[in-house]
N, C-alpha and C positions, 0 to 999 in steps of 0.2 A: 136525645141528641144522636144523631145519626154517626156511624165511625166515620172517620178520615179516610177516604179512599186513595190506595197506595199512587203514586203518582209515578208514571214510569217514563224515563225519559226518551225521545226520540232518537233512532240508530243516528250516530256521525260518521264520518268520514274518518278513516285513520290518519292523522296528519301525514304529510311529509316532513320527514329528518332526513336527516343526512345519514352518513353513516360513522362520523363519530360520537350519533348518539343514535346507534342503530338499537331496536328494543330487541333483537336477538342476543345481545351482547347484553344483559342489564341496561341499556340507556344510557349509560354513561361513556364518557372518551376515556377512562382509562378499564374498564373492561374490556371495547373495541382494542384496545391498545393491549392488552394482554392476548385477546383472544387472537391476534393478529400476527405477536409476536409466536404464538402455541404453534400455529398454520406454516409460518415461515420455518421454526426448528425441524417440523416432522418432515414437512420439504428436502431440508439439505438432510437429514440421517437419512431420509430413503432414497437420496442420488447418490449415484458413483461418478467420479469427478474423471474427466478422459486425461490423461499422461500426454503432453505432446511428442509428435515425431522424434524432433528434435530440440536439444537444448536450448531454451530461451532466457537471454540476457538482457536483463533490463536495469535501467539506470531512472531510478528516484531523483528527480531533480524539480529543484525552483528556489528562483536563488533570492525570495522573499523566504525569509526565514518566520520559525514559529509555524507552518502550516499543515505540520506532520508529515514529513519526509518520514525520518527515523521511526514514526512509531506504523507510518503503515510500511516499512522494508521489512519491519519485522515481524507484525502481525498478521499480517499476508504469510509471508514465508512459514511461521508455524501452523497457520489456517493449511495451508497445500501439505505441508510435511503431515500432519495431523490426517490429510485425507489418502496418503500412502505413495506422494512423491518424494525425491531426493532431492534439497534444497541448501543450496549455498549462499550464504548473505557475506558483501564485502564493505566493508566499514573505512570508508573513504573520509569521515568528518575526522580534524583532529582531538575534538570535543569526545570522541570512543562510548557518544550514547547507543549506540544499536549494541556494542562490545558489550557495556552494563547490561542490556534489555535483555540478551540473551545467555545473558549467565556465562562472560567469558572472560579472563583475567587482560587486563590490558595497561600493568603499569606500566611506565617506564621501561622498566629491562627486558619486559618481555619482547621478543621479536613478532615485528607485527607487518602490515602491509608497506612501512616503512621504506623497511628493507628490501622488498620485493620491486617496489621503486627506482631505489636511487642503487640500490646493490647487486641487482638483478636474483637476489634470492630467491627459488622455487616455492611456488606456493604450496604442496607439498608440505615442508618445513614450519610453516607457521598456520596452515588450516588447523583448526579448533574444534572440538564438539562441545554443541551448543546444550546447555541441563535441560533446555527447552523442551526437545524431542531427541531420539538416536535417529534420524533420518536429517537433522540438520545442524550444518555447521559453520564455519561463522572466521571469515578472516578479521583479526581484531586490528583496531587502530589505538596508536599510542599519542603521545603531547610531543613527539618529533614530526609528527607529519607536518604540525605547524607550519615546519622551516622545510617543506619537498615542495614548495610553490618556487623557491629560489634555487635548489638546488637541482632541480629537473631542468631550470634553465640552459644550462650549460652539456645538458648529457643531450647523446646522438639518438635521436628517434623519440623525444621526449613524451609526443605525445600519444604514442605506440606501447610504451612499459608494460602496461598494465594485459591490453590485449593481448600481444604476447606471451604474458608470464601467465594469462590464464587458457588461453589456446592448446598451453604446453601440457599445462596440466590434463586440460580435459583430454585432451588426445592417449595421455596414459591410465587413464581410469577404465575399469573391468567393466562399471555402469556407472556412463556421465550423470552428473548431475541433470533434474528437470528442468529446474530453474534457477538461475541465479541471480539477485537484488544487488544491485549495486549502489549505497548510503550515501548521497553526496553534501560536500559540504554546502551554505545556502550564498553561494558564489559563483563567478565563471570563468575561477584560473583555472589554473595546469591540471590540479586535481580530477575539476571536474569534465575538461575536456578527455582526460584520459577513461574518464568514465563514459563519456560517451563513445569515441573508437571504439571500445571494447565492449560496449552493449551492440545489440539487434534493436533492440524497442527502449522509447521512452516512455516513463510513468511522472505525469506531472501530479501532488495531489493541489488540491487548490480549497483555500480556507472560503467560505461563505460567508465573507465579513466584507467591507465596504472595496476594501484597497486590494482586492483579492486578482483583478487584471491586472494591476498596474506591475508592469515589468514584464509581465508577460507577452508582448510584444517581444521584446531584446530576447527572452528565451529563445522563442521560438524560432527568432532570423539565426540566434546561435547553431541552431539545430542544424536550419539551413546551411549555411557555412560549415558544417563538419560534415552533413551529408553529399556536399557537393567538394570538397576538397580533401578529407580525409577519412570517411567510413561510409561508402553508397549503398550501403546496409540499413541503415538508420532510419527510424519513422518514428513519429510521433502515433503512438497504437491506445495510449490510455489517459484518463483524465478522470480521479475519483476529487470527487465533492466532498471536503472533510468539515469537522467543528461544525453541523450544520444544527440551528435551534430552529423548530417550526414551531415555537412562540412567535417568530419575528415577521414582516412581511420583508425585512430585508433579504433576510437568507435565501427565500424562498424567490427574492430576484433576481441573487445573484446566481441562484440555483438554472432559475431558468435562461439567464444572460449567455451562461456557458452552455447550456444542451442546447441554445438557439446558433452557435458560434463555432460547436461542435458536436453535431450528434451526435456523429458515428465515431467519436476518441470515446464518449463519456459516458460512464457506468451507469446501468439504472441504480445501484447500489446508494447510498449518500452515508455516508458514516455520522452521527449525533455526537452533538457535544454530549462526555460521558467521562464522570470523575472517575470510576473504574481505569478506564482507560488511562487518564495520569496519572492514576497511583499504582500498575499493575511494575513500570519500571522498575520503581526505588524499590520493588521486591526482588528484581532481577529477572522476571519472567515479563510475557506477553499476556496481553487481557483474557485472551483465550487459556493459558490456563491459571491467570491470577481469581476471574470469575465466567467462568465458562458460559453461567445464564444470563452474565447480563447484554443489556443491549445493545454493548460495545461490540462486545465478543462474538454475535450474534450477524451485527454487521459485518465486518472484517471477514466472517467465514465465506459471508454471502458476494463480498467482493471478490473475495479468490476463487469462489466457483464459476463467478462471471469469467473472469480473465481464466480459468483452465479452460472453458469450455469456448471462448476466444479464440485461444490458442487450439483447439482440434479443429476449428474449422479453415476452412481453404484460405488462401492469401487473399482472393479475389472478395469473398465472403467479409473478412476481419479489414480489409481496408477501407 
């Protein structure tokens, strides 16, 4: 009986895959997705993030709440502090989440932006350092702000206070601040109007869940109306994509409903839904340094190098 002759099979074709199951990565989507993330980390440590001319104020607003105001004023601001700016976060919600996040006392008695309000107290007097970083600090907000929705009624320049009392400040500092977050509550009284006069730029973030326009019209004519009667300063400059899951084909249209609606506001950045990310608060810190490698953290760095390097570029360029 004669042997079996080997049987050799004819060359194929390499398929095509995509690339979350590219075979340079192991073939798999979470290999690409490591390997991915490895690429992005070695990126941002070997950039140097550019410091703008000048001090940029920005007011965190959208007055659907739950969309991550508070956690990107604050993770932003420790991402740029961390990159060797000087950063001021003011915590405008009477809720005092950003206060928690960044590790600052904000009971009751303590004197907070309150006072700076309705008292004209110098902020000076009540800035805070943040445990977060020593480059950033943090005006705290107490459970009296509640009640400066009605009591700013009645004061002269109401919706000036805030500008004001931070104009004053910066003007006596040896080196202003780079940037300043302003936490607003998810509303559009008195509070947050006064956050807006006394910003330069707004920072909308917007959740990638169904209902994530809706209101955002009324934002935006709000804007209008402040830039046209009381701060001609004012632009709409950024739009970060938050809570985004690319399990869903929803996200991923609402992802693209807004870069079609606004390219030039909107991050290429998208921040992922990331349990890190809500639990890095109740420890008092920011993701970046509750877990520095995760994905949260990772994002968030990469949004603040978008917006510093935003900010170095010309008006003409960033509009």
């Amino acid at each position: 009986m004669q042997p079996a002759e080997a049987v050799v099979a004819p060359p194929t074709a390499t398929p095509d895959v995509s690339r979350e199951t590219s075979l340079d990565h192991g073939g798999t989507p979470l290999a690409y997705e490591l390997a991915d993330e490895t690429r992005r980390r070695v990126a941002l440590e070997e950039s140097v993030l550019p410091l703008p001319p000048a001090t940029r104020v920005l007011t965190i607003s959208n007055q659907k709440g739950g969309v991550g105001k508070t956690t990107t004023a604050v993770n932003l601001a420790a991402a740029l502090a961390r990159s060797g700016a000087k950063v001021l976060v003011i915590d405008l919600d009477p809720q005092g989440n950003a206060s928690t996040a960044l590790g600052v006392d904000h009971r009751s008695e303590q004197k907070s932006v309150y006072e700076v309000l309705v008292a004209d107290l110098p902020l000076t007097e009540v800035i805070r350092p943040s445990t977060e970083h020593e480059r950033l600090d943090c005006v705290p907000a107490t459970i009296h702000l509640a009640g400066a929705e009605i009591e700013l009624v009645s004061l002269v320049a109401r919706e000036q206070r805030l500008r004001r009392a931070l104009d004053r400040h910066l003007a006596t500092m040896d080196r202003a601040y780079d940037y300043v977050f302003i936490d607003c509550p998810p509303s559009l009284g008195l509070l947050t109007i006064n956050a807006f006069v006394a910003a330069r730029e707004v920072l909308i973030p917007i959740q990638c869940e169904y209902y994530a326009l809706e209101g955002l019209s009324q934002l935006l004519s709000n804007i209008e109306l402040i830039e046209k009667h009381l701060n001609p300063e004012l632009r709409l400059s950024t739009i970060l994509l938050t809570m985004y899951d690319s399990r869903t084909n929803l996200a991923q249209q609402v992802a693209q409903e807004v870069r079609d609606h606004f390219p030039i506001q909107t991050l290429q950045t998208i921040i992922p839904r990331s349990v890190r990310v809500s639990e890095a608060p109740s420890y008092g810190q920011s993701v970046i340094s509750y877990d520095f490698a995760s994905s949260g953290s990772l994002s968030y760095r990469e949004a603040a190098a978008e917006i510093a390097r935003r900010g170095a570029a010309t008006p003409e360029e960033s509009n």
